[in-house]
N, C-alpha and C positions, 0 to 999 in steps of 0.2 A: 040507739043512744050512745054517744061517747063521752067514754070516760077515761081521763089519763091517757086519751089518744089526740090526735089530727086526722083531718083527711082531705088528701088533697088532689085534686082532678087536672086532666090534662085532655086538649082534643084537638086534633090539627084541622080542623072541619068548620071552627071556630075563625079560622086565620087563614086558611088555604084560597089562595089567588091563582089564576092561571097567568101564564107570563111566558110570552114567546110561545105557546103551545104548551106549555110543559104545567104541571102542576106544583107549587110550591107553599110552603106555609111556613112558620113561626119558629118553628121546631126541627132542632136542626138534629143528623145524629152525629153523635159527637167523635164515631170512630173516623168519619168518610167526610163530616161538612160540610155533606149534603142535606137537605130538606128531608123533613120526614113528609111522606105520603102513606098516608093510613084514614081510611073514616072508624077507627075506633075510639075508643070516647078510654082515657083510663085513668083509674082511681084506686088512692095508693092509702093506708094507714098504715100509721107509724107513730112512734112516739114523740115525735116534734113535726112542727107543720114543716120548717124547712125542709126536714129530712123527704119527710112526705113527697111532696113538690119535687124536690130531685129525682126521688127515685120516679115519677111518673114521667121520667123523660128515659130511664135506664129500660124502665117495661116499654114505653112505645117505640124506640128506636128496637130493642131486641125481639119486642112479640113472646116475649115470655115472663106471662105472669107469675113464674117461680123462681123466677131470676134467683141465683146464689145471694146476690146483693141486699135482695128483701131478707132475710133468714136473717142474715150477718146485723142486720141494723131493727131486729123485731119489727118486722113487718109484713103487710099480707097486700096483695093487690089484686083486682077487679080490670076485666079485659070487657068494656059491652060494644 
């Protein structure tokens, strides 16, 4: 149950097309601007949906569900 929270999901599995050979999807990382390639599914709570939602692109481009980023904006995230 949530309460006084959001949560919000991100999955590049949903969107990932092949193209020229190569694998690509929706989700980009934002250091490099490249495509993220991952089949993990990830899901973020936080105390506003947008926050939410952003930060599920910060865990899937870095692979880490403990990201400092989470902590800094009360939030927890989910790697499946």
């Amino acid at each position: 149950e949530l309460r006084a929270e959001a949560l919000a999901t991100s999955a590049c599995c949903f969107s990932a097309r092949t193209i020229d050979g190569r694998r690509v999807s929706t989700l980009l990382d934002g250091r490099s601007g490249e495509p993220l390639d991952t089949n993990a599914s990830i899901s973020v709570f936080a105390p506003e949906c947008v926050l939410a939602d952003a930060l599920t692109k910060v865990v899937a481009a870095t692979g880490n569900p403990d990201h400092p980023a989470l902590a800094t904006a009360g939030a927890r995230a989910l790697i499946m």
